[in-house]
N, C-alpha and C positions, 0 to 999 in steps of 0.2 A: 485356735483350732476348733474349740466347741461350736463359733458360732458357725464358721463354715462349713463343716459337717453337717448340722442340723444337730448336736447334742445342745439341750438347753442350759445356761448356764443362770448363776444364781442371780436373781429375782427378774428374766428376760421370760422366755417361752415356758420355762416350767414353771414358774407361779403366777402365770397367769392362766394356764391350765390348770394348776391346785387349784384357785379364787374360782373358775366359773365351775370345777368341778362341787365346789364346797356352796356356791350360790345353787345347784341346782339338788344337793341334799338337805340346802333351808328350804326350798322349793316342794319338795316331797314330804318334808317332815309338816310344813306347816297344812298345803292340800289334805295329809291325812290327820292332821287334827281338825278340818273344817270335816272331815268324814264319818269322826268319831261323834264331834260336836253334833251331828246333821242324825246318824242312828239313834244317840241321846234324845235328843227330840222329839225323831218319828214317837220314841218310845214310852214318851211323856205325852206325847199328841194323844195318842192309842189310849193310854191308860185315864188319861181326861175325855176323850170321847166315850169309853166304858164305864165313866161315871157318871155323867149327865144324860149318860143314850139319847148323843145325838143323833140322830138319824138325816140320812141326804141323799141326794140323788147318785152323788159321784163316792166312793172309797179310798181314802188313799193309801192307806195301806200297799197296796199292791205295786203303785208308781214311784211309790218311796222306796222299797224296799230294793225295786228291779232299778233305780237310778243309784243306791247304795252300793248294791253289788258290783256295776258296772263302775263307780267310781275307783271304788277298792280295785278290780280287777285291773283297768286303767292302771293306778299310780302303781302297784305290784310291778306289771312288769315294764314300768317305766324308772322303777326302782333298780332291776334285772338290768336294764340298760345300761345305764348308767354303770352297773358293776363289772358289767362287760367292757364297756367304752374306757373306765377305769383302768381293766388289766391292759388292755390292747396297746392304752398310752403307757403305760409302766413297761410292758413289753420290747416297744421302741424305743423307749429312754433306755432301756434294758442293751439293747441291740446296739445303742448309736454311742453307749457308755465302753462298750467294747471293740469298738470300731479304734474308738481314739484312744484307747488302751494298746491296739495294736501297733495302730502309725507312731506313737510315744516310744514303745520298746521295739520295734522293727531295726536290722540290724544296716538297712540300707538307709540313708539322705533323703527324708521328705522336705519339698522347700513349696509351699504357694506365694505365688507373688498373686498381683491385681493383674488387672488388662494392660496397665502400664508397668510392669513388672516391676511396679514395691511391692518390698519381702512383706506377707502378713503372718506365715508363718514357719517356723523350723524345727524341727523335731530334736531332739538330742543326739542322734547320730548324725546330725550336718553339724552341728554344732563339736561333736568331737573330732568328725576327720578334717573341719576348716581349723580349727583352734580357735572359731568367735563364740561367743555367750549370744543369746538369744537376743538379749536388748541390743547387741553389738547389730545384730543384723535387721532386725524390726523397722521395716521402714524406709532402709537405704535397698539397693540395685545388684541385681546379681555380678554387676560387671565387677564390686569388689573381690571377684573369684578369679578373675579375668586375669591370662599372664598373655607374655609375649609370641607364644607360642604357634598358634591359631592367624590365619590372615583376617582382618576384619572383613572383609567378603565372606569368611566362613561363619560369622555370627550374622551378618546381611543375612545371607538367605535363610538362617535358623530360625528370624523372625518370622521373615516372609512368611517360611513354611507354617507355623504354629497358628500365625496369623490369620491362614484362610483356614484355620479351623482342622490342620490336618495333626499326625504325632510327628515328632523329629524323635529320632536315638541318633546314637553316634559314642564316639570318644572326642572327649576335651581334655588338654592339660591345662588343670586346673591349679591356681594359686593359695595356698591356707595364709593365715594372718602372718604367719612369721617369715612367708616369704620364701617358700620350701614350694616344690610342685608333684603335682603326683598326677598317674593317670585317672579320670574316671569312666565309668561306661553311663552314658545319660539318656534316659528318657523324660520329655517333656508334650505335656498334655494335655490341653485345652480343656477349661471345665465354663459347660452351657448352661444359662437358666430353661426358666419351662418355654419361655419364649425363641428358645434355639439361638440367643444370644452369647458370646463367649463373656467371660464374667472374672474369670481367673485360669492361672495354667499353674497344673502341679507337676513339680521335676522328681521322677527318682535319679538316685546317684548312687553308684558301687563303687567304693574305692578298689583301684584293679591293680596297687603297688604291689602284693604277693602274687597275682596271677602275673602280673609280665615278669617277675623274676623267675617263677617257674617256665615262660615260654620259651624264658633266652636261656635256660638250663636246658629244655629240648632241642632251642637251636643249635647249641655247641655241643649237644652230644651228637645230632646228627649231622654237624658241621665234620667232627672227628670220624665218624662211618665213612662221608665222600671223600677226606681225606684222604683215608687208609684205602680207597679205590684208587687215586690220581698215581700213588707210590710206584704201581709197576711201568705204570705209561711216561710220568716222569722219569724214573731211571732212564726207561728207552730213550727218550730224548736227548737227557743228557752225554749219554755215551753217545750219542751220535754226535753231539756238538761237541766231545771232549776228542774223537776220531777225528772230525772235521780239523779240529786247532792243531793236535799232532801233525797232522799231512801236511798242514800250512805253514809251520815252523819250519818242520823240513824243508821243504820247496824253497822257503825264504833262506835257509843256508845254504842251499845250492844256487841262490839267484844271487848272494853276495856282487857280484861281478855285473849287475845289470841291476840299477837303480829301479827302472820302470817296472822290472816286472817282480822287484823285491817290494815296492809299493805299493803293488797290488797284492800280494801275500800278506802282508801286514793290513792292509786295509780287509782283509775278509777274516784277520783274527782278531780286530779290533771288533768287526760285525755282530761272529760269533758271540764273544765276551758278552755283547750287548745284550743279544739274543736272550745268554743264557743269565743275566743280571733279570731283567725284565721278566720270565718265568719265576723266579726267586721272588720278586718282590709280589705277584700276582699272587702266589700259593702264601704268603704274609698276610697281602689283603684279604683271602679268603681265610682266613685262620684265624682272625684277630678277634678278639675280646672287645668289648666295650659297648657305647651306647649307639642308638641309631642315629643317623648322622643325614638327616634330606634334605637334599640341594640338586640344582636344577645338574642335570646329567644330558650329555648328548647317548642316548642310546645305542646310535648306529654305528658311530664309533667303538661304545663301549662293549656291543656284543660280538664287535668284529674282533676283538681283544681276547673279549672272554672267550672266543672258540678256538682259539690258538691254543689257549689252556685247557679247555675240554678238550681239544683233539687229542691229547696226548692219554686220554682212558677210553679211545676210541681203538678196537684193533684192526690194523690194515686189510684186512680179508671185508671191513665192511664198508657199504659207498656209503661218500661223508660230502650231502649236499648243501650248500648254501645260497640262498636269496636273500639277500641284504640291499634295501634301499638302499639309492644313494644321495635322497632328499635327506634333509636333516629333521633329526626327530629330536626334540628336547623332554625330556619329562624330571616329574620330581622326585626322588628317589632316592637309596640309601645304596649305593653302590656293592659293598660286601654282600649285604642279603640278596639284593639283584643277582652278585655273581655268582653265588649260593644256589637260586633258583635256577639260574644257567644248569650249573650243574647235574642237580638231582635231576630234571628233564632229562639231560645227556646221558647220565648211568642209566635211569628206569628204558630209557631207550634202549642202549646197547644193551641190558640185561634180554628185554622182552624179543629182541633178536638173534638171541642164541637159538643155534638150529636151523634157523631158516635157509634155505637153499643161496638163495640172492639177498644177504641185508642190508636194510638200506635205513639210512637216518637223513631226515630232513629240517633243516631251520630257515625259517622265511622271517622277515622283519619287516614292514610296508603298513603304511599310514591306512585308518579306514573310518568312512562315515558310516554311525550308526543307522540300518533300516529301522524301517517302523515296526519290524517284528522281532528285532535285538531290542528296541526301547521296551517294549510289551512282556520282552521275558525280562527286561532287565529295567524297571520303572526308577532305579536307582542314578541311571545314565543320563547326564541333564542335557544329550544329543549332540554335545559338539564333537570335536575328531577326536577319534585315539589313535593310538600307537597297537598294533596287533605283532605281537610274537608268537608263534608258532612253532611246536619240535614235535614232528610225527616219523611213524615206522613200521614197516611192513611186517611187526611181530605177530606175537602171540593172541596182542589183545586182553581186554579186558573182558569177563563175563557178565553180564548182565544185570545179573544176582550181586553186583560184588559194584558197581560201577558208585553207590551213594556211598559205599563203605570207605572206598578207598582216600576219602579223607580224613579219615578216624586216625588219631595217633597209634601209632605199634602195629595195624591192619596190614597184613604181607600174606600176600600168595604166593611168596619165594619160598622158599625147603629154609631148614634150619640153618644157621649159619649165613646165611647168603641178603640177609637184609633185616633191619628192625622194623620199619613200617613207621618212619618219622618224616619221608622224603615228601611223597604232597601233603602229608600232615602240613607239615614246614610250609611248602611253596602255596599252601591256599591261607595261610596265618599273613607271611609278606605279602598276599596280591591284595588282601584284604588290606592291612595298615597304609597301603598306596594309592589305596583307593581305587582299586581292580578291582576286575572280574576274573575267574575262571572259568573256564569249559573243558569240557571232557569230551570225545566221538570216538570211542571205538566199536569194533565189532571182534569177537571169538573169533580168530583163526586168520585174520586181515590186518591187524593192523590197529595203533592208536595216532589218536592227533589231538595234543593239547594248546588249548589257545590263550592267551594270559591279552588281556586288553587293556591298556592306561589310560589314563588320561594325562593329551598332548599341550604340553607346556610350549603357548605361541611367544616364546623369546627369541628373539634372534641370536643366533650362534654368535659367537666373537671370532671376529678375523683378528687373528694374530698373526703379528708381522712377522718376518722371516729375521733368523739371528744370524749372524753369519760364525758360523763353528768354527772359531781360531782363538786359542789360549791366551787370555793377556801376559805379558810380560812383568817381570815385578822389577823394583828400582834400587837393589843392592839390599833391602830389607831384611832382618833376618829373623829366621822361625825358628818356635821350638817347636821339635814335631816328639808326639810320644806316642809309642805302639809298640806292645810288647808281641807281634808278631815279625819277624825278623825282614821276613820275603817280602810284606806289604811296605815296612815304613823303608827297607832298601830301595825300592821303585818308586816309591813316594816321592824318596828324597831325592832323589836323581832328576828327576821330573820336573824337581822346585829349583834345583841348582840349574838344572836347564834354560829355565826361563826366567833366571838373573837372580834369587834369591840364595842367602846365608844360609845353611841347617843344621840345626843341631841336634842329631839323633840320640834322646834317652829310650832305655825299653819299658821304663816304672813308672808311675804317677809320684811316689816319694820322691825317687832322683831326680826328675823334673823338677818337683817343687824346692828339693833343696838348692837346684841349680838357679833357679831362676831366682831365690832372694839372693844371692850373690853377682848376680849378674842381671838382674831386672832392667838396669838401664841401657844394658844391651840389647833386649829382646824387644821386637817389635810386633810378634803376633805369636798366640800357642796355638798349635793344633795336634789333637788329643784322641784318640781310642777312648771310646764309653766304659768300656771294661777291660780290667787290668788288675794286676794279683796288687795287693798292697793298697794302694789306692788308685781311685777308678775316675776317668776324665770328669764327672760333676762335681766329684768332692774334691780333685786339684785347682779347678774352677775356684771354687766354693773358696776354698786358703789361700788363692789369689785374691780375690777379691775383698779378704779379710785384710790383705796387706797394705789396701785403700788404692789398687792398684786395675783402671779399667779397660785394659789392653786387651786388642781384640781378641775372640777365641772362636777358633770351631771344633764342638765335637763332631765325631763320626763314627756310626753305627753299624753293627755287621749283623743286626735282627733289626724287628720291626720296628723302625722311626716313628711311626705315630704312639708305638706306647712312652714313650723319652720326651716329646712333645715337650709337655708341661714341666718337667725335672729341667728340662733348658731354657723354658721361657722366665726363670724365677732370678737369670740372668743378664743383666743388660750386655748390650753388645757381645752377646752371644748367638751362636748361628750352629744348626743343626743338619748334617749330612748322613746320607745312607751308603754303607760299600757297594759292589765296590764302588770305586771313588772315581768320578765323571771329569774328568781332569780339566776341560775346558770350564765346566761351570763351575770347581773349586777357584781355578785359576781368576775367575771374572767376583766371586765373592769374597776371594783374598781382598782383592784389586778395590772394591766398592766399601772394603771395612778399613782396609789402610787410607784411604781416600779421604772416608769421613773423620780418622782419630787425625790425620795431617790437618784437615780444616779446623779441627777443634784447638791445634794446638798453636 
């Protein structure tokens, strides 16, 4: 670190500035003893001229004396010099001694590599948030920091950029020695000689593992705010679809007598059902916990989704327009926070239109090439196509005064009660992590329009083939079915007897499991309820499997499926569903799990 600083280290740059310093006080010491010697003399000259009285043309006296004085004066303040020149370097050793005093205790990651990025040096705070020792890293390549994380395109260009001499920041997830990842916020930054040559690049690094836990503590607090908005507009919904399915029952018992048109009753309560399953698991997706999850999303599909579920905190007095491509947009992206973002757009919208005579909300979605005056505001944009979303509305507006603020966390010009001020906080945190941009246009008394730009992921969409929706049949097989909800595992079982299978209806997980060691080699599949008083489908699982016994299992979930994920996968030939229960696709992954335990046996 000394030597790249410029602090001198011991016996390089400072002693050999001691040595010519101390060569040039033998320099002056010795000059003023030829000075002292030389006065001596004059002064012996004199007093032997004043004894012979010699007499001459010329005196010297006078040219001795004035070449004396002039010497003395000379070395003085060459002397002065020097003492000056002394402090100046002591000054900068001084300076350059506290420089690397700071980078040593600085509480962020200093790392210099060379132009070819070997490590020369690491500070102790890289060295504590990697878990290497200094020798560990001396010498080898940043990439031992390097996870899977990142596409190698995204360190490509990190070169490129450093390379022509420019800075890169950004976020990396970054790997420590034990093989743990964490985020960090990185800057990296080309160090020039005097000849404007690049020579080394020094990284700072923050480790940012406490900041993104506080961010996703404000995400899910303002995740619970939109929540507790969606509450009244959902109700509305559902009672509309729970009216719908009454009328349609009915009808169907009065159609008894006319298969056709009792089929088409049933087929629009089957609909419903659908309808209102798919709402239910949307407000899941938007609710859930956990980490961010990006992978390539088709967009146009996805917002045409997510506005079926904002519509419902949209009130019908307001016009509710959409412009949705019908190109396909791909981007990369984390879909909850996406729908998240949907959201808050949608409330700050119908908020800002209260009052208005005519309100109106608009959502547009359409592909767009950046101009050369988008690039110019936005140098961050490397000019290929994005993806443009847009939600504007004829409200209130934003003030002017107020337009830089409004992405400040907690910043609300709502009345008490009626809002925290986490909503674009939130939606300008996710455009960022995606690698957006945001914009803001409104005006006071007209109206806002906010724009969210991606960047357009060129994959081709997947054609997926068409399934044809009919239940498979099972082949006299028999199940133990368990669900201590009475009404569900009734229809359940009726449904499997239906379509050829044995059932054996428990309401416990213990009665199940005492059933099934006594009759094990009867049962050819369990399927189970997650949760149940007594014991709960993973842990019947769990003492099945204890029995050395690997017969098929599905559980089925009446909350969120993705948090059960992992508690299911710690089992083999286990399979995980969401209520309600899709009966064609249970029927086809009975069918595919029995299929494989017959091959095995």
């Amino acid at each position: 670190m000394q030597g790249l600083i410029g602090r001198p280290e011991k016996g390089t740059s400072g002693s050999i500035a001691g040595q010519k310093y101390r060569s040039d006080l033998i320099l002056v010491a010795a000059v003023t003893g030829v000075v002292c010697l030389a006065g001596f003399g004059f002064g012996l000259f004199d007093a032997l001229r004043s004894h012979l009285r010699i007499s001459g043309q010329w005196d010297l006296n006078g040219p001795l004396l004035l070449i004396s004085v002039a010497l003395s004066w000379y070395f003085w303040r060459r002397w002065k010099e020097l003492e000056q020149s002394s402090g100046a370097m002591n000054a900068s050793l001084e300076f350059l001694r506290k420089v690397s005093k700071t980078v040593e205790e600085t509480g962020e990651a200093v790392l210099i590599t060379d132009i070819n990025g070997v490590i020369e040096y690491a500070n102790p705070a890289f060295c504590r948030n990697t878990g290497y020792s200094l020798d560990e890293v001396i010498g080898k390549d940043p990439s031992i920091l390097k996870s899977d994380t990142q596409d190698p395109a995204h360190y490509k260009a990190l070169w490129e950029k450093i390379g022509r001499g420019e800075v890169w920041s950004g976020i990396l997830i970054e790997k420590r020695k034990d093989g743990s990842e964490y985020p960090a916020m990185i800057r990296i930054s080309p160090v020039h000689n005097d000849a404007g040559e690049i020579t080394h690049f020094v990284s700072l690094q923050q480790d940012m593992t406490e900041q993104r836990k506080l961010e996703e503590q404000l995400l899910q607090a303002q995740k619970m705010e939109a929540l507790g908005t969606l509450v009244g507009g959902i109700a509305h919904d559902f009672n509309n679809m729970l009216a719908a399915l009454q009328g349609n029952v009915c009808l169907a018992k009065m159609k008894m007598d006319n298969p056709d048109a009792l089929s088409e009753k049933l087929d629009n309560i089957e609909l419903l059902s659908v309808q209102a399953a798919e709402m239910v698991d949307h407000l899941l997706t938007f609710a859930r916990k956990g980490r961010v999850e990006m992978h390539a999303i088709e967009l146009d599909a996805f917002i045409k989704e997510g506005i079926k579920l904002g519509r419902s905190a949209i009130p019908e007095n307001i016009s509710f327009i959409t412009d949705v491509t019908d190109q396909s947009v791909m981007v990369n992206g984390d879909t909850t926070q996406l729908q998240q973002v949907l959201m808050n757009l949608l409330n700050n919208a119908r908020d800002a239109v209260a009052g208005v005579e005519k309100p109106a909300i608009r959502i547009t979605l359409e592909r767009y090439q950046p101009s050369h005056r988008f690039q110019n505001a936005h140098p961050e944009v490397s000019g290929g196509q994005l993806v443009k979303l847009s939600v504007s509305d004829n409200g209130c507006g934003i003030p002017a005064e107020y337009i830089d603020k409004v992405y400040d966390p907690f910043f609300t010009t709502k009345g008490a009660g009626k809002g925290t001020g986490l909503g674009l906080a939130m939606v300008y945190g996710v455009v960022q992590s995606h690698g957006g941009i945001l914009e803001i246009v409104s005006r006071e008394g007209e109206g806002t329009a906010i724009h969210i730009y991606l960047p357009l992921l060129h994959e081709p969409r997947e054609e997926l083939s068409r399934v044809v929706h009919q239940a498979v049949a099972g082949e006299g097989e028999t199940v133990l079915l368990v669900d201590d909800e009475q009404t569900v595992s009734v229809v359940v079982g009726e449904v499997l007897r239906t379509l050829g299978y044995q059932v054996v209806d428990i309401a416990n997980g213990q009665e199940a499991l005492d059933y099934f060691m006594t009759h094990r080699d009867e049962i050819d599949m369990v399927i189970s309820d997650m949760v149940m008083p007594e014991l709960g489908g993973p842990e019947l699982v769990r003492r099945i499997r204890q029995l050395n016994s690997k017969i098929p299992a599905i559980l089925i979930s009446g909350y969120d499926a993705s948090g059960s994920i992992e508690e299911v996968e710690q089992f083999d030939n286990c399979k995980l569903m969401s209520k309600p229960v899709a009966i064609v696709e249970l029927s086809r992954m009975m069918r595919s799990m029995l299929g494989a335990r017959a091959s095995l046996c």
